[in-house]
C-alpha positions as CSV (number, residue, x, y, z in Angstrom):
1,X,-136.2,-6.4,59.3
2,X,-137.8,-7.3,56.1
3,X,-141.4,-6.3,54.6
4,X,-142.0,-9.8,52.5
5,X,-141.3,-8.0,48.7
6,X,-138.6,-10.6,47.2
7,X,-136.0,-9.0,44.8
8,X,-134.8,-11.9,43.2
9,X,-134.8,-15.5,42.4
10,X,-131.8,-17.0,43.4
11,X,-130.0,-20.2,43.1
12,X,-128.6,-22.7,45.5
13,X,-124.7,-23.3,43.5
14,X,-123.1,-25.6,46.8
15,X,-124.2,-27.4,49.6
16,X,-121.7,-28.7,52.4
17,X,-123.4,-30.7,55.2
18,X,-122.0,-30.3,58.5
19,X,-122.0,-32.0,61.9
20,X,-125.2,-30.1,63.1
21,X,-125.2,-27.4,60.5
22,X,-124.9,-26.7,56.8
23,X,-122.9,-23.9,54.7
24,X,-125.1,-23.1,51.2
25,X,-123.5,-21.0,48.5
26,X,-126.0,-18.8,46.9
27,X,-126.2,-17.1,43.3
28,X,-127.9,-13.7,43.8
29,X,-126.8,-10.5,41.7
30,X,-129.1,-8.0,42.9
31,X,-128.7,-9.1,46.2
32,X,-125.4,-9.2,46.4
33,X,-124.3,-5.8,45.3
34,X,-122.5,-3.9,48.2
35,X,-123.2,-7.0,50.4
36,X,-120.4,-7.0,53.3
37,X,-119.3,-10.3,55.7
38,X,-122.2,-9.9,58.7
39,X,-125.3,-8.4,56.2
40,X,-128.2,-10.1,56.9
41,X,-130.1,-11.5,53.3
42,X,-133.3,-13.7,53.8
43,X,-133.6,-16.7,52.0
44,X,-137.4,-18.4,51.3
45,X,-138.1,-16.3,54.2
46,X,-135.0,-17.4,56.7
47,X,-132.5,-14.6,57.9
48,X,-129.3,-15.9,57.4
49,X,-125.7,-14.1,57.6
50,X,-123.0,-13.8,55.0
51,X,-120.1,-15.6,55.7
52,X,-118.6,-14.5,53.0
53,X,-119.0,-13.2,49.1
54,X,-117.4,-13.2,45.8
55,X,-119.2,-11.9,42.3
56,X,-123.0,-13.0,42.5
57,X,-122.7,-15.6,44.7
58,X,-122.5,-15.6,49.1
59,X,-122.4,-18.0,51.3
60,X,-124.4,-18.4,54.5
61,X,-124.2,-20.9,57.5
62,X,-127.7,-23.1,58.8
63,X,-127.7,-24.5,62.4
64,X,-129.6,-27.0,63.2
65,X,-132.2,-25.1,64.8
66,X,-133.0,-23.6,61.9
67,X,-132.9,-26.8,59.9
68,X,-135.0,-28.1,61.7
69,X,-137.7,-25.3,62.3
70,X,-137.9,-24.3,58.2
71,X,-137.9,-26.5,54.9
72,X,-134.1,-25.1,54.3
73,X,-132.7,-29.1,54.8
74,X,-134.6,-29.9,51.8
75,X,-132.4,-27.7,49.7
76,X,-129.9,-29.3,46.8
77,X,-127.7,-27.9,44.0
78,X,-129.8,-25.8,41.5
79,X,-132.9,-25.0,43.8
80,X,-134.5,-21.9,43.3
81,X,-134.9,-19.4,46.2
82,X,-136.3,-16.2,46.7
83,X,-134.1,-13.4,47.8
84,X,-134.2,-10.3,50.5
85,X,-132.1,-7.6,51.6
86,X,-133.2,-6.1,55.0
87,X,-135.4,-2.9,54.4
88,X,-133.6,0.6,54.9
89,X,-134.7,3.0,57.2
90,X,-137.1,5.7,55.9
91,X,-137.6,3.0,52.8
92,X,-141.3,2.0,52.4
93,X,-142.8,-0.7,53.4
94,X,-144.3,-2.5,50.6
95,X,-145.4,-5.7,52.2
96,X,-145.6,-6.0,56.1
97,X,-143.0,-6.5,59.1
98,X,-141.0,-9.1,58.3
99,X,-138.4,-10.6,61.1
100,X,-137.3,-13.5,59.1
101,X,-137.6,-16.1,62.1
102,X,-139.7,-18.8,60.4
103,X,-142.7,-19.8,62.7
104,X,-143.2,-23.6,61.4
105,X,-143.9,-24.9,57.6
106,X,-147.1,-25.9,56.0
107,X,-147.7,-27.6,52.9
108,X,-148.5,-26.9,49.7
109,X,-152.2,-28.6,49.4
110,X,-154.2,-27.1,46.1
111,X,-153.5,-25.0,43.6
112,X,-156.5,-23.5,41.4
113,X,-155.7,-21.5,38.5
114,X,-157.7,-19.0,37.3
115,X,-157.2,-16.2,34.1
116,X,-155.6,-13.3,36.3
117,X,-154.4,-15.2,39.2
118,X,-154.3,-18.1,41.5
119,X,-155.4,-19.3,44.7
120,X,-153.1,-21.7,46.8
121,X,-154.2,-23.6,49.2
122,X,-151.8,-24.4,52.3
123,X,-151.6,-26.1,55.4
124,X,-151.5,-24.6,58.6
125,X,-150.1,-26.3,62.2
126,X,-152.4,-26.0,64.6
127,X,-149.7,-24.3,67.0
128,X,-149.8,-21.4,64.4
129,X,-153.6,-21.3,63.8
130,X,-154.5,-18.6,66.1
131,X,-152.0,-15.6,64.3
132,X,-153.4,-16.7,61.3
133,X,-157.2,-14.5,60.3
134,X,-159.0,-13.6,57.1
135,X,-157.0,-10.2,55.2
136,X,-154.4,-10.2,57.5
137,X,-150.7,-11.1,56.7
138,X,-148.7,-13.8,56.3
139,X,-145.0,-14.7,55.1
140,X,-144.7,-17.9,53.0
141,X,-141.1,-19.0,51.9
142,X,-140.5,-15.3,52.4
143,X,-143.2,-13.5,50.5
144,X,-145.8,-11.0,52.1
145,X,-149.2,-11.9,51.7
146,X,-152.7,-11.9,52.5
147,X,-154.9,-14.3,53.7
148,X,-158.1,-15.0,51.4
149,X,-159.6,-17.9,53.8
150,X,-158.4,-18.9,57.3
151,X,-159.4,-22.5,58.5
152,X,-158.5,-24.3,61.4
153,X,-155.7,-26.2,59.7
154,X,-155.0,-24.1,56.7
155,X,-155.3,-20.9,55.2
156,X,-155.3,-19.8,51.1
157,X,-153.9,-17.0,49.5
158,X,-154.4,-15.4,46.1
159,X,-151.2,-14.7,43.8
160,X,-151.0,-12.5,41.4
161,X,-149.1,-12.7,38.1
162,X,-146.1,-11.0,39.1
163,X,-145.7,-12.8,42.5
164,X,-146.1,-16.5,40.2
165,X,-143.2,-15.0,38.1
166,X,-140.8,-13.7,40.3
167,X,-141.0,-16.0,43.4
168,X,-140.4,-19.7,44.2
169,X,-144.7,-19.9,44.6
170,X,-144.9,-20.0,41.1
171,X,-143.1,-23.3,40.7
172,X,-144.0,-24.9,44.0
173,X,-146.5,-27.7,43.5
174,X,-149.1,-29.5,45.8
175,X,-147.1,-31.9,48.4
176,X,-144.0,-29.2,48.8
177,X,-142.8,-27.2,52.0
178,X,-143.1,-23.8,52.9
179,X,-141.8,-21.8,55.1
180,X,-144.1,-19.6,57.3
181,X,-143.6,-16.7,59.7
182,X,-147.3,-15.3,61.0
183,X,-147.8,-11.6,61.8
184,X,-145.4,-10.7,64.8
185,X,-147.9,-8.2,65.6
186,X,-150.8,-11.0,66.6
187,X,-148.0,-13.2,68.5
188,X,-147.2,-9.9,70.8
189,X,-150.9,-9.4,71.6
190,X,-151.6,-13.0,72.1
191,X,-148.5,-13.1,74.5
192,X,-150.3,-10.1,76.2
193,X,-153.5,-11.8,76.5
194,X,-152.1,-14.8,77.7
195,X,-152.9,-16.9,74.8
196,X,-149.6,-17.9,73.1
197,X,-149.2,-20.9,72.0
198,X,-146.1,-22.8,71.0
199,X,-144.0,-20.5,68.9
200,X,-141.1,-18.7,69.4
């Protein structure tokens, strides 16, 4: 479990393409200290598993499944990525519960930048729309947030300085994917109403 509160910007240093998979080689240093074959780090949001690790880099494997449900395909040599170890027990937990099993992606639609902050704009599938409500939570590319506006098709948040600095939002521009896991919370009681839609 993670609780949305990135450590670090990483780096993408390799990318091997497989026959229904892919193997990426990270650069993290903070994330990598005391990190063991089988840990669990999530990357823009996406629990993967170290293979293996040497120094400040690991390596993790992608399946297709995940390929295809997150914007991880799109990544290349020298992309930035935000970083997360799982949280400890009897840590805090600074953001909100985090299982890094991406939902869908949206789209980065509007940025609007103000003197303290910023609001982002991004779109929302329509499977996903119901988890999705005004100043609840909200995991894009890995980071805990809260929703500002909820519409039918997309929802905005409001970044602060240090989440524009320390996280791949700050850099991401109108047009790019994100990854997005809604509140696991609202898909249990919409699975005990009845109501769930298409996600996993």
């Amino acid at each position: 479990m993670f609780t949305g509160i990135v450590e670090e910007l990483g780096e993408i240093t390799a990318v091997e393409t497989l026959d229904d998979a892919c193997r990426f080689r990270l650069r993290g240093p903070a994330v990598t200290e005391g990190a063991r074959h089988g840990d669990s780090i999530a990357v823009n949001g996406v629990c993967l598993t170290v293979v293996d690790h040497e120094g400040d880099e690991f390596t993790a494997d992608v399946m297709a499944e995940t390929l295809n449900r997150s914007s991880l395909g799109i990544l290349a040599v020298g992309s930035r990525v935000n970083l997360e170890r799982p949280t400890a027990v009897g840590a805090r937990l600074g953001g909100h519960i985090v299982q890094g099993h991406v939902d869908g992606t949206g789209e980065i639609l509007e940025r609007k930048p103000s003197e303290h902050w910023e609001i982002v704009k991004i779109s929302l599938p329509a499977d996903l729309a119901r988890y999705v409500v005004e100043k609840g939570s909200i995991t894009v590319d890995g980071v805990s947030l809260t929703v500002v506006d909820a519409g039918p098709d997309f929802f905005t948040v409001s970044l602060i300085p240090t989440t524009l600095a320390l996280t791949t939002l700050g850099i991401k521009q109108p047009g790019d994917p994100v990854n997005l896991e809604v509140d696991v919370i609202a898909k249990y009681v919409a699975r005990l109403l009845g109501t769930q839609g298409g996600t996993r």
